[in-house]
C-alpha positions in Angstrom: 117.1 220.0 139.0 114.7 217.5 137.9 111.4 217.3 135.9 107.9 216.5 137.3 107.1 212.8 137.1 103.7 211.2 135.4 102.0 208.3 135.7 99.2 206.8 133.1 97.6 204.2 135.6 95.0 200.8 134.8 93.2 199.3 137.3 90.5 196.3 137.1 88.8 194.2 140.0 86.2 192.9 142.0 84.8 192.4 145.8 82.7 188.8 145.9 81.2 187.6 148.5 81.3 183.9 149.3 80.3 181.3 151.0 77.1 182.7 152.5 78.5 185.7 153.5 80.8 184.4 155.5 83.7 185.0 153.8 85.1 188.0 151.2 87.4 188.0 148.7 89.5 191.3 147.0 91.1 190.9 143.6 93.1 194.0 141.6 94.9 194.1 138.3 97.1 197.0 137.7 99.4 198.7 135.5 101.3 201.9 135.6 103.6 203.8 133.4 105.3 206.0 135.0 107.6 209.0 132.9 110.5 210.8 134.5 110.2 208.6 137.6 111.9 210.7 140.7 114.7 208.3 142.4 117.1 208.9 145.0 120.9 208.6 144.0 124.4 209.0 145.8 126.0 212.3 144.6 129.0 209.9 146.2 129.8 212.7 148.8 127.9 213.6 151.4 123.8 213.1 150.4 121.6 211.6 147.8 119.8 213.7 145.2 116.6 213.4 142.6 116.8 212.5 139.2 114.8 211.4 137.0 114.2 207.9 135.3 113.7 207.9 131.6 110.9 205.0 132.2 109.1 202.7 134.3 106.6 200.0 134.2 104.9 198.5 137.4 102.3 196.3 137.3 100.8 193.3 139.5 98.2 191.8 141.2 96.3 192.2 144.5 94.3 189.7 146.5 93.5 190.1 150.1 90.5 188.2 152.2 89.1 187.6 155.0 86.8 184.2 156.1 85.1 183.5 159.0 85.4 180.1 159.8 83.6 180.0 163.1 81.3 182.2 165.4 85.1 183.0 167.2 87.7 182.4 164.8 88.2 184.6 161.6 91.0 184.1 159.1 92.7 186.4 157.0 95.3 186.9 154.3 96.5 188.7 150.9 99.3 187.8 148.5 100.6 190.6 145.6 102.6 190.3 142.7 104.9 193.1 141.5 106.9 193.0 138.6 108.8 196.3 138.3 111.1 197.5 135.2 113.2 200.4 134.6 112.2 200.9 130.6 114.4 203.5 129.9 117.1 204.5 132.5 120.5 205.2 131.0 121.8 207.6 134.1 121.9 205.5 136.7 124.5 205.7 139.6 127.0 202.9 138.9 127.5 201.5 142.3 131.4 200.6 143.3 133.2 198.7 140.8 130.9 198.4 138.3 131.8 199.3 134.6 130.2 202.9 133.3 128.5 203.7 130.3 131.9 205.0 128.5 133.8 202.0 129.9 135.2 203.1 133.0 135.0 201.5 136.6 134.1 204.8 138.2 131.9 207.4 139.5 130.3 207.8 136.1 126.6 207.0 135.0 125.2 203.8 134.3 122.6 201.9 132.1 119.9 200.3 134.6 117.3 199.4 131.7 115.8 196.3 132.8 116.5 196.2 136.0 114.1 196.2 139.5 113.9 199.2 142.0 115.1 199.0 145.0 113.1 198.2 147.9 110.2 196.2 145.6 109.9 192.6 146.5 108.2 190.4 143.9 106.6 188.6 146.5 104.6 189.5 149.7 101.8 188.2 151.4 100.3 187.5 155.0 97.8 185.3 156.9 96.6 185.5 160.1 94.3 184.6 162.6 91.9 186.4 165.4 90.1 184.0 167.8 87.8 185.6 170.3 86.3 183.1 173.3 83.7 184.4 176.0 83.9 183.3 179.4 80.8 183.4 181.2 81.5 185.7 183.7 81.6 188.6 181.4 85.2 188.0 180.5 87.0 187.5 177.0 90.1 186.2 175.7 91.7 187.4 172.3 94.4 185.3 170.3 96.1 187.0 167.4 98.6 185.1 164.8 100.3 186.7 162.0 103.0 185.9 159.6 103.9 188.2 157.0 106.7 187.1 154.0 108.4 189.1 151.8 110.4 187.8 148.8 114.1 189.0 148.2 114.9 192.9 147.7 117.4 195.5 146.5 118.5 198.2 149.1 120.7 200.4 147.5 119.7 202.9 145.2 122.9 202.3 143.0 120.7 198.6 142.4 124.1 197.0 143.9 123.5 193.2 143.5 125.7 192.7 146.7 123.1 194.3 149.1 120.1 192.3 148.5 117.7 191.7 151.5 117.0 188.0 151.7 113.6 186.0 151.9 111.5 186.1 155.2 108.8 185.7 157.3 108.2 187.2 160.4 106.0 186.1 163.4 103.4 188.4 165.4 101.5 186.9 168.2 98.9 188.7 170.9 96.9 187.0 173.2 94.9 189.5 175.5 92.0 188.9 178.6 89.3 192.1 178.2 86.1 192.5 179.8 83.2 192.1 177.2 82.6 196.0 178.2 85.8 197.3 176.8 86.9 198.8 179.8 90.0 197.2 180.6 92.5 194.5 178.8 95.5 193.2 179.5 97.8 191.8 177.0 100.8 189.6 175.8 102.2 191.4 172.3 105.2 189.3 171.1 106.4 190.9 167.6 108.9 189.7 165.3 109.1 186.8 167.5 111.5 184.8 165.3 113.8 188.0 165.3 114.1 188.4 161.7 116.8 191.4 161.1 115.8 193.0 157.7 116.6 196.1 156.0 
């Protein structure tokens, strides 16, 4: 059994326009405060159940754009900062080894006040790249670039420090030949071409 969660959320920003039109740019402030968050933990068996967090704070910012540099080539991004903190969470699974709330190295409960969820990076952001050129014989060619970075994670719902995802950046690249109907294209779709392995 567990209790319904709630959420008090605050939210501030703006859409300008700049430079003529030519480019945009998206900025968001937030804050929410979340009671009786729902998380997953390890009954240490055979599944994971829902409990409930005493408290949580999540807030950030948001900035994503998009610029268009020439009649052909249009640039975009966006960058967010989370900062994510358990408040009040005294029930935590204690993940292996680690020393409970009565002073035992068990399967007991433990105190994860202060401490990031898993699977929320502090850090992410992308930029990429479209370029479109027109052949004069009704044909078009259509570069794509993307790289998209992720700061370091947890990936356990126990918060075990051991199992952290490292820092990347991954590489998507498209380059495709169309007709300036839309009929037809033919493309070259390379994805995570650097072979990042991430969890």
């Amino acid at each position: 059994e567990f209790a319904d969660e709630k959420v008090k959320n605050y939210e501030v920003g703006g859409k300008f326009a700049l430079a003529n039109g030519a480019a945009e740019l998206n900025v968001a402030v937030f804050r929410s405060e979340f009671t009786n968050m729902q998380t997953s933990q390890f009954d240490g068996s055979l599944s994971f159940n829902v409990t409930n967090a005493g408290e949580a704070v999540v807030q950030g910012v948001e900035v994503d754009g998009r610029w268009a540099l020439t009649d052909g080539l249009l640039m975009r991004g966006g960058l967010s900062y989370i900062d994510f903190e358990y408040t009040k969470f005294p029930n935590s699974q204690c993940y292996f080894g680690q020393v409970d709330n009565i002073g035992a190295v068990g399967d007991g409960v433990c105190d994860a006040t202060g401490l990031r969820r898993e699977f929320v990076p502090e850090w992410q952001g992308n930029v990429g790249w479209d370029y479109k050129y027109y052949f004069g014989n009704g044909l078009k060619v259509t570069t794509t670039l993307d790289l998209i970075y992720s700061d370091d994670y947890l990936t356990t719902p126990s918060l075990d420090p051991r199992f952290v995802q490292d820092a990347y950046t991954k590489v998507n690249a498209r380059i495709a030949l169309s007709g300036n109907d839309g009929k037809w294209e033919l493309a070259l779709i390379g994805k995570n071409i650097t072979d990042q392995s991430v969890i």
